[in-house]
C-alpha positions in Angstrom: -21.6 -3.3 -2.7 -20.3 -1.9 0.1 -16.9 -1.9 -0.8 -17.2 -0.2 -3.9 -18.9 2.5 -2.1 -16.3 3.0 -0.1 -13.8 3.1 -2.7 -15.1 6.3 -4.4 -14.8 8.1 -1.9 -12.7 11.1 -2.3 -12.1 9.6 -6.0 -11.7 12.9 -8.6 -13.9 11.7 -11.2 -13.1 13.5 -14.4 -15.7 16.2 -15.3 -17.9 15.0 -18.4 -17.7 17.3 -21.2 -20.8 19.0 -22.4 -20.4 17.5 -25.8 -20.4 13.7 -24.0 -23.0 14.6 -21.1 -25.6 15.8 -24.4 -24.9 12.5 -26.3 -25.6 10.3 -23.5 -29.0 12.5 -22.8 -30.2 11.2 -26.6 -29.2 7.6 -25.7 -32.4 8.0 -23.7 -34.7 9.1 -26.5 -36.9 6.1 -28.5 -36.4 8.0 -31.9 -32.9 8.7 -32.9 -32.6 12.7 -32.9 -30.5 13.7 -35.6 -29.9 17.6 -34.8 -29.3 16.9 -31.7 -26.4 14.6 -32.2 -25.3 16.7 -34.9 -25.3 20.0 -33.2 -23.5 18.1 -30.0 -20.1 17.1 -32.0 -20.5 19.9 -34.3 -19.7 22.1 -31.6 -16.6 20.3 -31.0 -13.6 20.7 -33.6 -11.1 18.4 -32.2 -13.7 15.8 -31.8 -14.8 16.3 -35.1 -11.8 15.9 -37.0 -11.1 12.6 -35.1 -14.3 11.3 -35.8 -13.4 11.6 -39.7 -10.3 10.1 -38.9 -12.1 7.1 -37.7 -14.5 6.7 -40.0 -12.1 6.6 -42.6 -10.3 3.7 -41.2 -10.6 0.4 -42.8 -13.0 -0.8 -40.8 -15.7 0.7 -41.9 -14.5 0.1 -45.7 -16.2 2.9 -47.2 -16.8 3.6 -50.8 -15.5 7.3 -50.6 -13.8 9.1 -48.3 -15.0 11.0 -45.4 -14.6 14.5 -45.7 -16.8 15.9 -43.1 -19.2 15.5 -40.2 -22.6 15.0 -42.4 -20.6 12.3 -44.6 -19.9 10.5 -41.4 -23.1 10.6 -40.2 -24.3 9.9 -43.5 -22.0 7.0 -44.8 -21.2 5.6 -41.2 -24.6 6.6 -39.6 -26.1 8.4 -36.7 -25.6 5.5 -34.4 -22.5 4.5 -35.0 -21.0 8.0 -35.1 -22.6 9.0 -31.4 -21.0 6.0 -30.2 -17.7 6.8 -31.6 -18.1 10.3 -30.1 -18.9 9.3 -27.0 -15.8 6.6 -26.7 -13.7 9.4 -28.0 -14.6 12.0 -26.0 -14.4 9.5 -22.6 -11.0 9.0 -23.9 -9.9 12.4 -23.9 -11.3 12.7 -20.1 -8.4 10.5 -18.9 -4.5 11.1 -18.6 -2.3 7.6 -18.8 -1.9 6.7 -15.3 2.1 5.4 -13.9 1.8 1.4 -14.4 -0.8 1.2 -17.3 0.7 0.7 -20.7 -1.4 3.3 -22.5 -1.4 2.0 -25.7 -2.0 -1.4 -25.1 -5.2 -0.2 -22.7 -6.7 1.9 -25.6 -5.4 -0.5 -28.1 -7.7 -3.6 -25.9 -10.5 -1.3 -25.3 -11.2 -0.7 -29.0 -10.5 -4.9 -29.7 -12.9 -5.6 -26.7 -15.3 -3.5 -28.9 -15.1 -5.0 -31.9 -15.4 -8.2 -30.7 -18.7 -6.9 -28.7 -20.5 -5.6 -31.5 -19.7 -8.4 -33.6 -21.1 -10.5 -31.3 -24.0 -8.5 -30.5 -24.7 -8.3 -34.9 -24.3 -12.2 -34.5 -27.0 -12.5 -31.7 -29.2 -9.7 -32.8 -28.9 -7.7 -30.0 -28.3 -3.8 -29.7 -24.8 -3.9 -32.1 -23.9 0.4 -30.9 -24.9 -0.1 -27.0 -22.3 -3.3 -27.3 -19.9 -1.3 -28.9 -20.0 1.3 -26.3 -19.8 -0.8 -23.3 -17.3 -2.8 -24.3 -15.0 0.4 -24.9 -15.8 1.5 -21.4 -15.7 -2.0 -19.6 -11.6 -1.1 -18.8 -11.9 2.7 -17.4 -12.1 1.7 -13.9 -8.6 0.5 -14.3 -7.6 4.0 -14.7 -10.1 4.9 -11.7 -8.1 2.5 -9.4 -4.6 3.7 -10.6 -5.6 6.6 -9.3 -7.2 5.6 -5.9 -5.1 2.6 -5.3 -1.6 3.0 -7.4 0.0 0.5 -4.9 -2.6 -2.1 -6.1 -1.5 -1.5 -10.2 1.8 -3.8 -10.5 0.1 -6.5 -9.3 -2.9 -6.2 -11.0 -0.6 -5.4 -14.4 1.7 -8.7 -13.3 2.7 -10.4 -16.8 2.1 -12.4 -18.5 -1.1 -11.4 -19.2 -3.5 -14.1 -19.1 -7.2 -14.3 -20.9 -9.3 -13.2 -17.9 -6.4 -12.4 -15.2 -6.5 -9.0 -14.2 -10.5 -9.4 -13.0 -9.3 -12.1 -10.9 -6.5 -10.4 -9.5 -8.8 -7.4 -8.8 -10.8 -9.6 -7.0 -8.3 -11.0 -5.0 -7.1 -7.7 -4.0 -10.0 -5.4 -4.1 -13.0 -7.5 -3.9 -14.4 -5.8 -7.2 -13.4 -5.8 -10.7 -12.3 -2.8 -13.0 -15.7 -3.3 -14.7 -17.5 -2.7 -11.5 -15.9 0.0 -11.2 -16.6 1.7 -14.7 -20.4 0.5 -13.7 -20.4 2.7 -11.0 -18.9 5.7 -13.0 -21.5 5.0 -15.7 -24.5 5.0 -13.1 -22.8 8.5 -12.0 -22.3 9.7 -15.4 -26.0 8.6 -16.0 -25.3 6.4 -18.9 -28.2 3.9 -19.8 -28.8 1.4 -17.4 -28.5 -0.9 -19.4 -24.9 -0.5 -19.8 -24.7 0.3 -16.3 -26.3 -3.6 -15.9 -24.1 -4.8 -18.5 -20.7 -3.8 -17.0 -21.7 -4.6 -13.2 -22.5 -8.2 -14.8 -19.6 -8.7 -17.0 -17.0 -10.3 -14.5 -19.6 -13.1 -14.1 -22.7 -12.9 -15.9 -24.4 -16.6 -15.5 -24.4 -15.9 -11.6 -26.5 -12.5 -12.3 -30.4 -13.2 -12.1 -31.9 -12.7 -14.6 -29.0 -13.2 -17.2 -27.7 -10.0 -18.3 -27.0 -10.8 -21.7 -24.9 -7.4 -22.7 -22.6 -8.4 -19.8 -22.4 -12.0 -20.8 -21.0 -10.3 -24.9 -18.6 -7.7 -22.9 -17.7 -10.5 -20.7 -16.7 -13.1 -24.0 -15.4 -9.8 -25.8 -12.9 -9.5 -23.5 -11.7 -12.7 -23.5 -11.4 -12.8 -27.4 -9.8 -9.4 -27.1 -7.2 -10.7 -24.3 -6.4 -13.8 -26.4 -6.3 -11.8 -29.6 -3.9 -9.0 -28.2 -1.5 -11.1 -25.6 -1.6 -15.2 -26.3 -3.1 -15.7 -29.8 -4.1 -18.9 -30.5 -6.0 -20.4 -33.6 -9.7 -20.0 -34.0 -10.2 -23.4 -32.8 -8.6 -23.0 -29.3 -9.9 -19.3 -29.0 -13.3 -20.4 -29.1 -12.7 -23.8 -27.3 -10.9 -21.7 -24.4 -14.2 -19.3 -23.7 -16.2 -20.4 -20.7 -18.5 -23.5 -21.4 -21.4 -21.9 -19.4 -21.3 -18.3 -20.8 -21.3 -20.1 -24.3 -24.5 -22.1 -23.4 -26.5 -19.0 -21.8 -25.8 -16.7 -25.1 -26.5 -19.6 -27.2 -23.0 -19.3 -29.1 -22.9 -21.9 -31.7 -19.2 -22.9 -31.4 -18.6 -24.4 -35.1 -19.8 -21.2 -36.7 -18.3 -18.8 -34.2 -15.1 -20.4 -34.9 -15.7 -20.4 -38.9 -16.3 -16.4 -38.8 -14.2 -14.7 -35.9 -12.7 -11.9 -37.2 -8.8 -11.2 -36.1 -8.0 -9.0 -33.8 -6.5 -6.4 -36.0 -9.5 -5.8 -37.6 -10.6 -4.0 -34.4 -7.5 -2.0 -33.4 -6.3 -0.1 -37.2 -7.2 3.6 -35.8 -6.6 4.9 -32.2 -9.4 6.6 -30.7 -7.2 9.0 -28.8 
C-alpha cells in the first residue's frame, strides 16, 4: 500500500519500552514461559501496580482480592495478565493528541476488547490475541493526529456513527486507522497474526483467504461504537452488524443477541 508507505515517513513512532518489546518476544514462543513474563512486568513498578488495579476490577469477578503480581498471574493467569501488560504499557507510549477525546478513545479501545474476546470465547478462537488486537485496532488514530492533525476534525465529525470514522479515513486518506496500527505492529514485530488481523479489519470478507481475527475486531468495533455512542437494544445491535461478516464467522444471530453482554461490562477500569 503505497500510500501507507508514504505516510510514515518522517512519523516519530514512540519508542517500545523494554518491558513491552520482551512480552511481545514470548508471544512468539509455543509454550507459555512463565519467568519470562514474570521477570518482564516485575521489573516495572508502575506497571505492576496497574495491573493489580485491573485485575481487581469487576470484570474479572474474583474470589479474593489481588494483592500482588503472582496473585494476578495466578488468579487472572499468565495470558491474560501479558495481554493486559502489553495494552497498558502501549497506552503509556502515547500522549492525548489536540482533537481526540481521550477518554472516550481509551474508554472504546478497552469496549472494542471486550467485545473481541467475547466473541473470540464464542467462536473458539484465540480469546488473549483477540483481546489484544482489538485494544490496538484504534492507535493509528493517534498516529495520524500526529502526521495529519488537519485531517482529525473531520475524521472526529459528530455524531459518531457505528463504522464512520473508517469510512471517513478512507475518503480522506485512502487507509483506515487500523491499517495504520497494522503497520506499527509489523514495525513493532507483533505476531503476524495480529498484524493480519488489523490490516483486514476495515473489510475482512474482501481479504483472501478470510482473516477471521479481522472479521471479530471488525464486528467488535461495531458493538463497541453502538454500545458507547447510539445504543440500541440487543435486537437492533445485532440486526445492524453487516449481513456478510455475520455469515463468514458463522455468528448465530438468535443466540448472539440472547447473550451480548453491555457495554459497561467492558469499560469499569481505565487502562491508563
Amino acid at each position: 500500500m503505497p500510500h501507507l508507505t508514504e505516510f510514515f515517513e518522517n512519523v516519530q513512532l514512540p519508542t517500545m519500552p523494554d518491558v513491552a518489546r520482551e512480552l511481545v518476544a514470548t508471544m512468539q514462543d509455543d509454550d507459555i514461559p512463565f519467568e519470562k513474563v514474570r521477570s518482564a512486568i516485575a521489573r516495572d513498578p508502575a506497571l505492576t501496580a496497574k495491573l493489580i488495579r485491573l485485575a481487581n476490577s469487576a470484570r474479572f469477578g474474583l474470589q479474593r482480592q489481588v494483592a500482588s503480581l503472582d496473585d494476578a498471574l495466578t488468579l487472572v493467569g499468565l495470558n491474560q495478565v501479558r495481554t493486559l501488560a502489553l495494552a497498558a504499557s502501549t497506552a503509556g507510549m502515547f500522549k492525548d493528541m489536540p482533537g481526540v477525546d481521550a477518554d472516550a478513545f481509551w474508554k472504546e479501545s478497552m469496549a472494542t476488547a471486550g467485545y473481541a474476546q467475547w466473541l473470540a470465547r464464542t467462536l473458539g478462537s484465540d480469546v488473549q490475541q483477540s483481546w489484544l488486537a482489538g485494544f490496538l485496532v484504534r492507535i493509528g488514530e493517534l498516529i495520524i493526529a500526529q502526521k495529519a492533525p488537519e485531517q482529525i476534525p473531520a475524521i472526529e465529525q459528530l455524531p459518531h456513527h457505528a463504522g464512520g470514522r473508517w469510512e471517513r479515513e478512507k475518503l480522506l486518506l485512502g487507509f483506515t486507522e487500523a491499517q495504520v496500527t497494522a503497520e506499527l505492529a509489523r514495525r513493532w514485530r507483533f505476531p503476524e497474526t495480529i498484524v493480519r488481523a488489523l490490516e483486514t479489519a476495515e473489510d475482512p470478507v474482501a481479504a483472501t483467504p478470510f482473516c477471521r481475527l479481522g472479521g471479530i475486531v471488525h464486528v467488535a468495533m461495531l458493538l463497541a461504537e453502538i454500545g458507547l455512542e447510539e445504543p440500541m437494544s440487543p435486537e437492533e445491535t445485532i440486526a445492524s452488524l453487516p449481513q456478510e461478516i455475520r455469515q463468514a464467522l458463522q455468528l448465530d444471530s438468535a443466540w448472539l443477541v440472547t447473550h451480548l453482554p453491555p457495554v459497561a461490562d467492558f469499560v469499569d477500569v481505565p487502562i491508563r
